[in-house]
Phi, psi and omega in degrees: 000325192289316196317300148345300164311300184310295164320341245203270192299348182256290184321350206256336188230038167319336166306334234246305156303343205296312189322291184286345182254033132272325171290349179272316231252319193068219191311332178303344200248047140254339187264344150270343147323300166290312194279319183321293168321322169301319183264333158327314187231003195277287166302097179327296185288357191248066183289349211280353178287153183301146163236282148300328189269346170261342183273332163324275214290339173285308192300282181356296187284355196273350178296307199294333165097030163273343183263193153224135203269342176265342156304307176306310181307288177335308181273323178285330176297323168308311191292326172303329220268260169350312172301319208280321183294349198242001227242311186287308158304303144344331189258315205280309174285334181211039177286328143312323185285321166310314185288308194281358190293291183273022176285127176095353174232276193270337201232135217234124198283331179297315179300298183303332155313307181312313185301305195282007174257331188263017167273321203272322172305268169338327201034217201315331186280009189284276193347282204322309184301310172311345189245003164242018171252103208285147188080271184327303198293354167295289207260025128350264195292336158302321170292313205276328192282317174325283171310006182058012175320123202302124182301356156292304174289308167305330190275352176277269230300301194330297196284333167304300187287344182268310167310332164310291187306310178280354184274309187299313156283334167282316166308316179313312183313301180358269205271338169245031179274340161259005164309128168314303273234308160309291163341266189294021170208024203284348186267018165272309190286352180270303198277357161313287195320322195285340192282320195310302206267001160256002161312284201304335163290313160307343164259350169303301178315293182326267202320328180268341172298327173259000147306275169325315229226341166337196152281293219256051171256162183268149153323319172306322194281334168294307193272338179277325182262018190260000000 
C-alpha cells in the first residue's frame, strides 16, 4: 500500500518529482508527462493535477539536457490539445448525467459556475483564457461541450490556446533553467508559477464579489451570480 501511495503522490506532484522519475523512467517520462497533462485537462475530476508548473519544470529539465526540448514540446501541445477534445466530448455527450453522479464529491458546483460565467463573459476567447487558469482550464472545455458549443469553432481557440499554453511555459522553463537562482530556489519557483495562474481567478472572484455585494448592486445581480 505505501507503494502505492507513493505513486499516486509522485502523479500528483510530477513537477515536484520530475528529477527523479526521469533518472527511474528515462524515454518513458515523456509519455507520463502526456498522460498527466492529458488528464490536467482531459478529465473533468482531476483539475488538481500539476499544469503550469509542470510544463515549466519539463522546459527546465530539458535546459539541464535531460529532456529533449522539442519532444518535450511536441508531446505535451498533442496533450493539451487532445485533453481539451476528449474533455469536450465528455461534456457535450454525458456531462449531465457526470454532474448529477459527481457533483459534491469530485465536480464541485461552485467551480463550474465560476467557469460558466467567465464563459459567458469571455465567449469563444474562454478556451484560450481557460488555459492559463487552474480548475477553470479543466473545466472549460466541459462547459463548452454541456452548452453545445459549435465544435468548430472549440477546436480553432482549443488548439490556438493549447500550443499558446505549452510554448509559453515550457520555453519559459527553457531559457530560464539554468539561472542559479532558478536552480537553487526551484520548488519557490514552481509554487511562484501556481500563485501566478491563480490570480485571474482571484480577481475574477473579487471583481464579481464586489459587483454583487456593492451599495448599488441590484437584486438581478444578486441572482445572476448565484
Amino acid at each position: 500500500m505505501s507503494l502505492l501511495l507513493k505513486f499516486v503522490d509522485i502523479f500528483l506532484h510530477l513537477d515536484v518529482y520530475l528529477g527523479a522519475v526521469i533518472d527511474q523512467f528515462g524515454f518513458a517520462t515523456y509519455a507520463i508527462l502526456f498522460g498527466v497533462i492529458f488528464c490536467e485537462t482531459g478529465l473533468v475530476v482531476t483539475p488538481f493535477l500539476p499544469g503550469d508548473s509542470l510544463l515549466f519544470a519539463a522546459g527546465t529539465f530539458a535546459a539541464l539536457h535531460s529532456l529533449n526540448v522539442f519532444v518535450v514540446w511536441i508531446v505535451l501541445m498533442i496533450a493539451a490539445v487532445l485533453g481539451d477534445t476528449v474533455n469536450y466530448w465528455i461534456g457535450r455527450r454525458g456531462g449531465e448525467v457526470l454532474l448529477k453522479r459527481f457533483e459534491g464529491k469530485w465536480i464541485k458546483r461552485e467551480h463550474l459556475d465560476r467557469t460558466h460565467r467567465f464563459y459567458e463573459k469571455h465567449g469563444a476567447k474562454m478556451i484560450v483564457l481557460a488555459r492559463f487558469v487552474p480548475i477553470v482550464r479543466t473545466l472549460a472545455p466541459f462547459v463548452a461541450g454541456v452548452g453545445k458549443m459549435t465544435y468548430g469553432t472549440f477546436l480553432a481557440y482549443n488548439i490556438f490556446g493549447g500550443v499558446l499554453w505549452v510554448t509559453l511555459f515550457t520555453w519559459a522553463g527553457y531559457f530560464f533553467g539554468n539561472i542559479p537562482l532558478v536552480k537553487e530556489n526551484f520548488t519557490f519557483v514552481i509554487l511562484a508559477i501556481i500563485f501566478l495562474s491563480l490570480l485571474p481567478m482571484v480577481a475574477e472572484w473579487w471583481r464579481g464579489k464586489t459587483n454583487t455585494q456593492g451599495p448599488h448592486a441590484s437584486s438581478g445581480d444578486k441572482e445572476s451570480s448565484l
